[in-house]
C-alpha positions, -999 to 999 in steps of 0.1 A, spaced: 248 -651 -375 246 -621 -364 254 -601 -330 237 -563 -315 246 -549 -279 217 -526 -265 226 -504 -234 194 -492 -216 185 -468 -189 157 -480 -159 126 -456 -155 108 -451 -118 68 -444 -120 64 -417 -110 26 -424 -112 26 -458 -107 17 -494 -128 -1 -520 -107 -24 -544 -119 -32 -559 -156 -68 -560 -175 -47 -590 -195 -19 -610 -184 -2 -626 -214 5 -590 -230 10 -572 -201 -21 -551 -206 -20 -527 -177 -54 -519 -160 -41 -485 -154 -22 -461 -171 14 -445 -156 39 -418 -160 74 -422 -152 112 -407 -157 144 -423 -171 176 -423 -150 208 -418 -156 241 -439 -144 219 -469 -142 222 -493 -169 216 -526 -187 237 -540 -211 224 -569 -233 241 -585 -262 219 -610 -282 239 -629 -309 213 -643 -333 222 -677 -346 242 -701 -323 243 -736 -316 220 -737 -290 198 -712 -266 220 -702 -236 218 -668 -213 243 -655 -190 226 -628 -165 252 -611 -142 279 -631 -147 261 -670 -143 241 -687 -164 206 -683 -162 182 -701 -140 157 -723 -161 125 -704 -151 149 -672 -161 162 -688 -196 128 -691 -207 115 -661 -199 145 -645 -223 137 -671 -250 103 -673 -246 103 -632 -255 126 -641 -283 99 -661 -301 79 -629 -298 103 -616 -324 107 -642 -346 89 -676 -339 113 -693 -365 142 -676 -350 172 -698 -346 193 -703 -316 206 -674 -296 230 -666 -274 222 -636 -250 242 -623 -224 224 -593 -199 240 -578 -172 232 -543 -147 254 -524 -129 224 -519 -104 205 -545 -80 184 -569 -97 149 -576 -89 151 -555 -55 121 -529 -65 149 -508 -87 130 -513 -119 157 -533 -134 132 -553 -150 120 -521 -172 154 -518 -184 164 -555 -187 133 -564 -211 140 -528 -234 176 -542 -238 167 -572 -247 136 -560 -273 165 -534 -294 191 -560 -289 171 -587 -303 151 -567 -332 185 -554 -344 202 -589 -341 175 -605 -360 175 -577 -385 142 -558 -377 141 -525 -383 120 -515 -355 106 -482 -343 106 -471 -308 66 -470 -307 69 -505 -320 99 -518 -297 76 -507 -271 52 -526 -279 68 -555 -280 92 -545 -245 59 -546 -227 49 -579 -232 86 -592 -214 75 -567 -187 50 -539 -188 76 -511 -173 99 -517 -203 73 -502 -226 89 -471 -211 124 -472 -210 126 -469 -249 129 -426 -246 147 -409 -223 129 -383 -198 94 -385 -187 72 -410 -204 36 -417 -204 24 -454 -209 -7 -453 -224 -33 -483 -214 -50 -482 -250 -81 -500 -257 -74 -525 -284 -73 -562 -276 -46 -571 -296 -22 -545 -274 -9 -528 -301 -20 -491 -285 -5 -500 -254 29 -483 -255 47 -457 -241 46 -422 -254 75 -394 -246 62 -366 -226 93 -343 -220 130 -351 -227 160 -357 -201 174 -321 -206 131 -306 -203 141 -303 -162 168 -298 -136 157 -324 -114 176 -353 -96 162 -385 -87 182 -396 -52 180 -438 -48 179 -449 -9 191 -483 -14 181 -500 19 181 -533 7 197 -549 -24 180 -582 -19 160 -603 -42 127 -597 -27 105 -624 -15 73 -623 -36 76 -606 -70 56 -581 -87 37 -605 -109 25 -625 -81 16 -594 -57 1 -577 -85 -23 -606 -91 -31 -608 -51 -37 -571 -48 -65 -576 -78 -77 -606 -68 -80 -598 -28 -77 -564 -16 -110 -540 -12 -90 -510 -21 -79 -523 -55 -110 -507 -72 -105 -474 -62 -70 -474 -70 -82 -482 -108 -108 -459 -107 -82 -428 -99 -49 -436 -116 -62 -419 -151 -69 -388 -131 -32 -390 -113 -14 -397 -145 -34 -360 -161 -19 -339 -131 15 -356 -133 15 -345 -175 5 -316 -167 30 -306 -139 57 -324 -153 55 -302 -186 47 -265 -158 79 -280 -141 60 -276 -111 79 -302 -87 54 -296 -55 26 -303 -77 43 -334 -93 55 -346 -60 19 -344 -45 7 -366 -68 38 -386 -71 36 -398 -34 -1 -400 -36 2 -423 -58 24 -445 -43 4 -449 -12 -24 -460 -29 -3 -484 -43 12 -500 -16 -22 -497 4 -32 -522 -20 -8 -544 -10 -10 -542 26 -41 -552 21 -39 -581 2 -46 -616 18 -22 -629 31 -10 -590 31 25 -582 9 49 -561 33 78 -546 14 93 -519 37 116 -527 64 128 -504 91 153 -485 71 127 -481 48 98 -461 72 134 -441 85 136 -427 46 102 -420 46 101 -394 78 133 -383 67 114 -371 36 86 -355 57 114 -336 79 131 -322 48 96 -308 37 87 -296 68 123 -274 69 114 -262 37 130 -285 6 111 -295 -15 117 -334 -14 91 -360 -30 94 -399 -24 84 -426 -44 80 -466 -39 79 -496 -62 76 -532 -51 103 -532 -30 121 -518 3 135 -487 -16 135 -455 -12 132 -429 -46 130 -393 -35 120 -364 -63 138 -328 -63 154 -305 -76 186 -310 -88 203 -284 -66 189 -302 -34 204 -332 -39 230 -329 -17 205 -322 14 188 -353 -1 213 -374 0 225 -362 34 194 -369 51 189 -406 36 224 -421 38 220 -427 80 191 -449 68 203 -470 42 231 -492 30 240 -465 -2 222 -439 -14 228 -429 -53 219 -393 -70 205 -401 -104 197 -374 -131 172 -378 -162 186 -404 -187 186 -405 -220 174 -436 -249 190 -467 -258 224 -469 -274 223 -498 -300 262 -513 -309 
Protein backbone atom coordinates (compact mmCIF):
# COMPACT_ATOMS: atom_id res chain seq x y z
CA UNK A 1 0.00 0.00 0.00
CA UNK A 2 1.03 2.96 -0.65
CA UNK A 3 -0.39 6.69 -0.34
CA UNK A 4 0.67 10.31 -2.67
CA UNK A 5 -1.28 13.78 -2.23
CA UNK A 6 -1.14 15.91 -5.45
CA UNK A 7 -2.17 19.74 -5.08
CA UNK A 8 -3.06 21.19 -8.48
CA UNK A 9 -3.77 24.62 -9.94
CA UNK A 10 -7.05 25.15 -12.59
CA UNK A 11 -6.07 26.72 -16.07
CA UNK A 12 -8.85 29.14 -18.08
CA UNK A 13 -8.49 28.95 -22.12
CA UNK A 14 -7.61 31.63 -22.99
CA UNK A 15 -8.14 30.38 -26.57
CA UNK A 16 -10.67 27.99 -26.13
CA UNK A 17 -11.28 23.86 -26.34
CA UNK A 18 -14.61 22.87 -27.79
CA UNK A 19 -15.28 19.83 -29.64
CA UNK A 20 -13.36 16.38 -29.97
CA UNK A 21 -12.11 14.57 -33.45
CA UNK A 22 -12.20 11.31 -30.78
CA UNK A 23 -14.19 10.92 -27.79
CA UNK A 24 -12.67 7.99 -25.73
CA UNK A 25 -9.20 9.90 -25.52
CA UNK A 26 -10.36 13.19 -25.49
CA UNK A 27 -8.83 14.06 -28.82
CA UNK A 28 -9.64 17.66 -29.23
CA UNK A 29 -10.71 18.87 -32.84
CA UNK A 30 -9.03 22.09 -32.12
CA UNK A 31 -6.06 23.13 -30.50
CA UNK A 32 -6.04 25.80 -27.24
CA UNK A 33 -3.93 28.06 -25.18
CA UNK A 34 -4.61 28.82 -21.77
CA UNK A 35 -3.02 30.19 -18.23
CA UNK A 36 -2.68 28.61 -14.75
CA UNK A 37 -4.16 30.36 -11.62
CA UNK A 38 -3.13 30.85 -8.59
CA UNK A 39 -5.20 30.42 -5.06
CA UNK A 40 -7.33 27.92 -6.69
CA UNK A 41 -6.72 24.47 -5.98
CA UNK A 42 -7.29 20.72 -5.96
CA UNK A 43 -6.10 18.48 -3.58
CA UNK A 44 -6.26 14.69 -4.25
CA UNK A 45 -4.81 11.91 -2.22
CA UNK A 46 -4.98 8.41 -3.86
CA UNK A 47 -3.91 5.59 -1.52
CA UNK A 48 -2.96 2.69 -3.69
CA UNK A 49 -3.94 -0.64 -2.29
CA UNK A 50 -7.09 -0.78 -0.02
CA UNK A 51 -9.87 -3.06 0.66
CA UNK A 52 -12.14 -1.84 -1.72
CA UNK A 53 -12.59 1.24 -4.46
CA UNK A 54 -14.17 4.18 -2.52
CA UNK A 55 -13.96 8.18 -3.33
CA UNK A 56 -14.82 10.99 -1.23
CA UNK A 57 -15.26 14.34 -3.46
CA UNK A 58 -15.76 17.48 -1.23
CA UNK A 59 -16.47 15.98 1.82
CA UNK A 60 -19.30 13.01 0.64
CA UNK A 61 -18.83 10.03 -1.03
CA UNK A 62 -19.01 9.95 -4.54
CA UNK A 63 -21.98 9.55 -6.69
CA UNK A 64 -21.81 6.16 -8.72
CA UNK A 65 -21.63 7.74 -12.21
CA UNK A 66 -18.70 9.98 -10.30
CA UNK A 67 -16.89 6.82 -8.66
CA UNK A 68 -16.41 5.39 -11.87
CA UNK A 69 -15.27 7.96 -13.71
CA UNK A 70 -12.24 8.21 -10.93
CA UNK A 71 -11.70 4.41 -11.10
CA UNK A 72 -12.36 4.02 -14.53
CA UNK A 73 -9.19 6.61 -15.08
CA UNK A 74 -7.36 4.57 -12.56
CA UNK A 75 -7.33 1.53 -14.86
CA UNK A 76 -5.72 3.89 -17.32
CA UNK A 77 -2.70 3.63 -15.10
CA UNK A 78 -2.61 0.28 -14.16
CA UNK A 79 -5.32 -2.20 -15.39
CA UNK A 80 -4.23 -4.71 -12.70
CA UNK A 81 -4.12 -2.08 -10.11
CA UNK A 82 -5.58 -3.07 -6.86
CA UNK A 83 -8.17 -1.28 -4.83
CA UNK A 84 -7.88 2.40 -4.13
CA UNK A 85 -8.93 4.73 -1.94
CA UNK A 86 -9.07 8.43 -3.36
CA UNK A 87 -10.17 11.32 -1.68
CA UNK A 88 -10.42 14.90 -4.02
CA UNK A 89 -11.51 17.96 -2.82
CA UNK A 90 -11.39 22.12 -4.30
CA UNK A 91 -11.54 25.03 -2.50
CA UNK A 92 -13.39 26.47 -5.59
CA UNK A 93 -17.02 25.66 -7.22
CA UNK A 94 -17.25 22.41 -8.79
CA UNK A 95 -18.47 21.87 -12.15
CA UNK A 96 -19.82 25.63 -12.42
CA UNK A 97 -17.69 26.55 -15.81
CA UNK A 98 -14.49 27.26 -13.30
CA UNK A 99 -12.43 24.64 -14.97
CA UNK A 100 -12.28 22.52 -11.90
CA UNK A 101 -12.41 19.60 -13.96
CA UNK A 102 -8.75 20.61 -15.53
CA UNK A 103 -7.50 20.59 -12.21
CA UNK A 104 -9.41 17.74 -10.61
CA UNK A 105 -8.24 15.03 -13.43
CA UNK A 106 -4.18 16.54 -13.18
CA UNK A 107 -4.53 15.72 -9.41
CA UNK A 108 -5.74 12.72 -9.74
CA UNK A 109 -3.11 11.58 -12.88
CA UNK A 110 0.31 12.81 -10.37
CA UNK A 111 -1.50 11.41 -7.40
CA UNK A 112 -2.22 8.17 -8.88
CA UNK A 113 1.13 7.65 -11.07
CA UNK A 114 3.16 8.38 -7.89
CA UNK A 115 0.90 6.16 -5.67
CA UNK A 116 1.25 3.35 -7.98
CA UNK A 117 4.91 4.01 -8.34
CA UNK A 118 5.23 5.42 -11.87
CA UNK A 119 7.72 7.58 -12.50
CA UNK A 120 5.94 9.81 -14.88
CA UNK A 121 6.99 12.92 -16.76
CA UNK A 122 4.93 15.85 -17.13
CA UNK A 123 4.62 15.42 -21.07
CA UNK A 124 3.52 11.97 -20.16
CA UNK A 125 1.06 12.83 -17.08
CA UNK A 126 -0.44 14.96 -19.72
CA UNK A 127 -1.12 12.63 -21.68
CA UNK A 128 -2.72 10.53 -19.61
CA UNK A 129 -4.74 13.80 -17.59
CA UNK A 130 -6.38 14.40 -20.94
CA UNK A 131 -8.04 11.34 -21.33
CA UNK A 132 -10.04 11.98 -17.63
CA UNK A 133 -10.70 15.41 -19.20
CA UNK A 134 -9.11 17.16 -22.10
CA UNK A 135 -8.38 20.58 -20.02
CA UNK A 136 -6.25 18.68 -17.58
CA UNK A 137 -3.64 17.98 -20.28
CA UNK A 138 -2.82 21.62 -19.28
CA UNK A 139 -2.75 22.04 -15.72
CA UNK A 140 0.51 20.02 -15.44
CA UNK A 141 2.95 23.52 -15.80
CA UNK A 142 2.29 26.54 -14.42
CA UNK A 143 1.77 29.77 -16.72
CA UNK A 144 0.53 29.79 -20.20
CA UNK A 145 0.24 26.42 -21.88
CA UNK A 146 -0.48 25.38 -25.37
CA UNK A 147 -2.36 22.05 -25.96
CA UNK A 148 -1.37 20.69 -28.95
CA UNK A 149 -4.10 18.60 -31.05
CA UNK A 150 -1.35 16.17 -32.61
CA UNK A 151 -2.10 13.97 -35.38
CA UNK A 152 -1.49 10.42 -34.08
CA UNK A 153 -4.31 8.04 -33.51
CA UNK A 154 -3.18 6.58 -30.57
CA UNK A 155 -3.08 10.29 -28.67
CA UNK A 156 0.17 10.14 -27.59
CA UNK A 157 1.02 13.83 -29.30
CA UNK A 158 -1.85 15.25 -27.89
CA UNK A 159 -0.44 17.03 -24.80
CA UNK A 160 0.12 20.20 -23.50
CA UNK A 161 3.31 22.09 -24.11
CA UNK A 162 4.52 25.20 -21.64
CA UNK A 163 4.60 28.35 -23.45
CA UNK A 164 5.75 30.99 -20.80
CA UNK A 165 6.02 30.50 -17.04
CA UNK A 166 3.79 32.16 -14.04
CA UNK A 167 6.54 34.77 -13.26
CA UNK A 168 6.91 35.46 -17.78
CA UNK A 169 3.88 38.39 -17.00
CA UNK A 170 2.36 40.78 -14.49
CA UNK A 171 -1.06 39.99 -15.24
CA UNK A 172 -4.15 39.12 -12.98
CA UNK A 173 -6.85 36.99 -13.97
CA UNK A 174 -10.16 38.58 -11.97
CA UNK A 175 -13.09 35.54 -11.50
CA UNK A 176 -16.87 37.04 -11.61
CA UNK A 177 -18.46 34.33 -9.85
CA UNK A 178 -22.13 34.91 -10.69
CA UNK A 179 -23.23 31.65 -10.09
CA UNK A 180 -21.63 28.68 -8.11
CA UNK A 181 -24.17 26.23 -9.30
CA UNK A 182 -23.84 22.85 -10.85
CA UNK A 183 -24.77 23.71 -14.33
CA UNK A 184 -27.57 22.09 -16.13
CA UNK A 185 -26.00 20.32 -19.19
CA UNK A 186 -22.31 19.62 -19.03
CA UNK A 187 -19.59 20.22 -21.27
CA UNK A 188 -19.41 16.68 -22.62
CA UNK A 189 -22.96 16.74 -23.63
CA UNK A 190 -23.02 20.41 -25.18
CA UNK A 191 -19.82 19.81 -26.73
CA UNK A 192 -21.35 16.82 -28.64
CA UNK A 193 -24.60 19.01 -29.56
CA UNK A 194 -22.62 21.92 -30.78
CA UNK A 195 -20.71 19.26 -33.37
CA UNK A 196 -23.39 17.42 -34.10
CA UNK A 197 -26.08 20.43 -34.65
CA UNK A 198 -24.96 23.86 -35.01
CA UNK A 199 -24.01 25.46 -38.64
CA UNK A 200 -21.33 27.52 -37.08
CA UNK A 201 -19.33 24.62 -35.63
CA UNK A 202 -17.31 24.31 -38.85
CA UNK A 203 -15.96 27.55 -39.01
CA UNK A 204 -15.12 27.63 -35.45
CA UNK A 205 -12.72 24.49 -36.35
CA UNK A 206 -11.58 25.92 -39.30
CA UNK A 207 -10.13 29.17 -37.30
CA UNK A 208 -9.09 28.07 -33.82
CA UNK A 209 -5.29 27.01 -35.21
CA UNK A 210 -5.05 30.52 -36.48
CA UNK A 211 -6.34 32.08 -32.89
CA UNK A 212 -4.17 29.86 -30.86
CA UNK A 213 -0.76 31.36 -33.34
CA UNK A 214 -1.70 35.08 -32.35
CA UNK A 215 -2.40 34.16 -28.72
CA UNK A 216 1.58 32.36 -28.70
CA UNK A 217 2.62 35.01 -30.12
CA UNK A 218 1.19 37.92 -27.96
CA UNK A 219 1.40 36.05 -24.92
CA UNK A 220 5.37 35.68 -25.36
CA UNK A 221 5.32 40.14 -26.83
CA UNK A 222 3.29 40.54 -23.53
CA UNK A 223 0.98 42.37 -25.64
CA UNK A 224 -2.35 42.13 -23.45
CA UNK A 225 -4.66 44.18 -26.17
CA UNK A 226 -3.53 41.90 -28.65
CA UNK A 227 -4.02 38.74 -26.49
CA UNK A 228 -7.27 40.06 -25.26
CA UNK A 229 -8.58 40.59 -28.92
CA UNK A 230 -8.15 37.27 -29.62
CA UNK A 231 -9.01 35.98 -26.16
CA UNK A 232 -12.62 37.28 -26.40
CA UNK A 233 -12.87 36.45 -29.96
CA UNK A 234 -12.50 33.35 -29.18
CA UNK A 235 -14.88 32.89 -26.81
CA UNK A 236 -17.68 34.21 -28.86
CA UNK A 237 -17.22 31.92 -31.33
CA UNK A 238 -17.42 29.49 -28.83
CA UNK A 239 -20.48 30.14 -27.23
CA UNK A 240 -22.07 31.05 -30.70
CA UNK A 241 -21.78 27.50 -31.23
CA UNK A 242 -23.75 26.80 -28.51
CA UNK A 243 -26.50 29.14 -28.94
CA UNK A 244 -26.93 27.65 -31.78
CA UNK A 245 -27.23 24.23 -31.03
CA UNK A 246 -30.66 22.42 -31.26
CA UNK A 247 -32.29 22.52 -28.77
CA UNK A 248 -29.83 25.80 -28.17
CA UNK A 249 -27.38 25.53 -24.74
CA UNK A 250 -27.78 29.00 -22.83
CA UNK A 251 -25.24 29.52 -20.07
CA UNK A 252 -25.26 33.17 -19.19
CA UNK A 253 -27.79 34.62 -16.83
CA UNK A 254 -28.39 38.20 -16.15
CA UNK A 255 -25.55 38.83 -13.93
CA UNK A 256 -23.59 37.27 -16.49
CA UNK A 257 -24.43 39.91 -19.69
CA UNK A 258 -24.01 42.79 -16.53
CA UNK A 259 -20.11 41.53 -16.45
CA UNK A 260 -19.89 41.57 -19.91
CA UNK A 261 -20.77 45.49 -20.53
CA UNK A 262 -19.04 46.14 -17.47
CA UNK A 263 -16.01 44.94 -19.41
CA UNK A 264 -16.80 46.99 -22.57
CA UNK A 265 -17.30 50.24 -20.17
CA UNK A 266 -13.81 49.70 -18.59
CA UNK A 267 -12.33 49.53 -22.21
CA UNK A 268 -14.10 52.23 -23.43
CA UNK A 269 -12.62 54.53 -20.24
CA UNK A 270 -9.40 53.36 -21.13
CA UNK A 271 -8.26 49.90 -19.12
CA UNK A 272 -7.36 47.65 -20.74
CA UNK A 273 -9.80 44.76 -19.47
CA UNK A 274 -10.32 41.33 -21.59
CA UNK A 275 -13.16 38.75 -20.67
CA UNK A 276 -13.28 35.29 -21.21
CA UNK A 277 -16.19 32.41 -20.90
CA UNK A 278 -16.17 28.69 -20.48
CA UNK A 279 -19.28 26.46 -20.21
CA UNK A 280 -20.77 28.18 -17.68
CA UNK A 281 -22.35 31.62 -16.28
CA UNK A 282 -18.84 33.06 -15.28
CA UNK A 283 -17.19 35.77 -15.84
CA UNK A 284 -12.94 35.63 -16.41
CA UNK A 285 -11.64 39.12 -17.15
CA UNK A 286 -7.75 39.43 -18.52
CA UNK A 287 -5.41 42.49 -17.34
CA UNK A 288 -2.88 43.72 -16.05
CA UNK A 289 -1.98 43.09 -12.73
CA UNK A 290 -2.06 46.66 -11.57
CA UNK A 291 -5.77 47.01 -12.83
CA UNK A 292 -7.13 44.60 -10.87
CA UNK A 293 -8.52 46.62 -8.39
CA UNK A 294 -10.68 48.73 -11.09
CA UNK A 295 -11.54 45.10 -12.28
CA UNK A 296 -12.71 43.96 -9.48
CA UNK A 297 -14.62 47.14 -8.60
CA UNK A 298 -16.56 47.13 -11.63
CA UNK A 299 -17.66 43.34 -11.52
CA UNK A 300 -18.52 42.80 -7.78
CA UNK A 301 -22.18 44.89 -8.24
CA UNK A 302 -22.86 42.01 -10.72
CA UNK A 303 -22.00 38.92 -9.11
CA UNK A 304 -22.21 36.96 -5.97
CA UNK A 305 -17.94 37.16 -5.38
CA UNK A 306 -15.55 38.21 -7.53
CA UNK A 307 -11.86 36.69 -6.89
CA UNK A 308 -8.33 38.23 -8.20
CA UNK A 309 -6.24 35.32 -9.38
CA UNK A 310 -2.53 35.63 -10.43
CA UNK A 311 -0.51 33.08 -12.68
CA UNK A 312 -0.05 29.72 -10.80
CA UNK A 313 2.56 27.59 -10.66
CA UNK A 314 2.84 23.28 -11.26
CA UNK A 315 1.72 20.54 -9.12
CA UNK A 316 3.10 19.87 -5.66
CA UNK A 317 3.36 16.11 -5.23
CA UNK A 318 3.40 14.87 -1.10
Amino acid sequence: MATATATVHPNIALVKYWGKRNGPLNLPAVPSLSLTLDTFTTRTTVTWGSEADRAQLDGRPATPGESKRIFDFLDLIDPRRPPCAVTTANDFPTAAGLASSSSGFAALAVAGAAAAGQDLDAQALSVLARQGSGSASRSLWGGFVEWEMGTREDGTDSVGVPVAPKDHWDVAMVVAVVSDAKKAIGSRPAMRLSAETSPYYGTWVKTAAADVEVARAAVLNRDLEALGRVMEQSTHKMHATMTTCTPPVFYAQPGTIACIHAVMALRDSGTSAWLTMDAGPNVKVLCAAADADAVHAALAPHAAVVHRLGPGGAPVLS
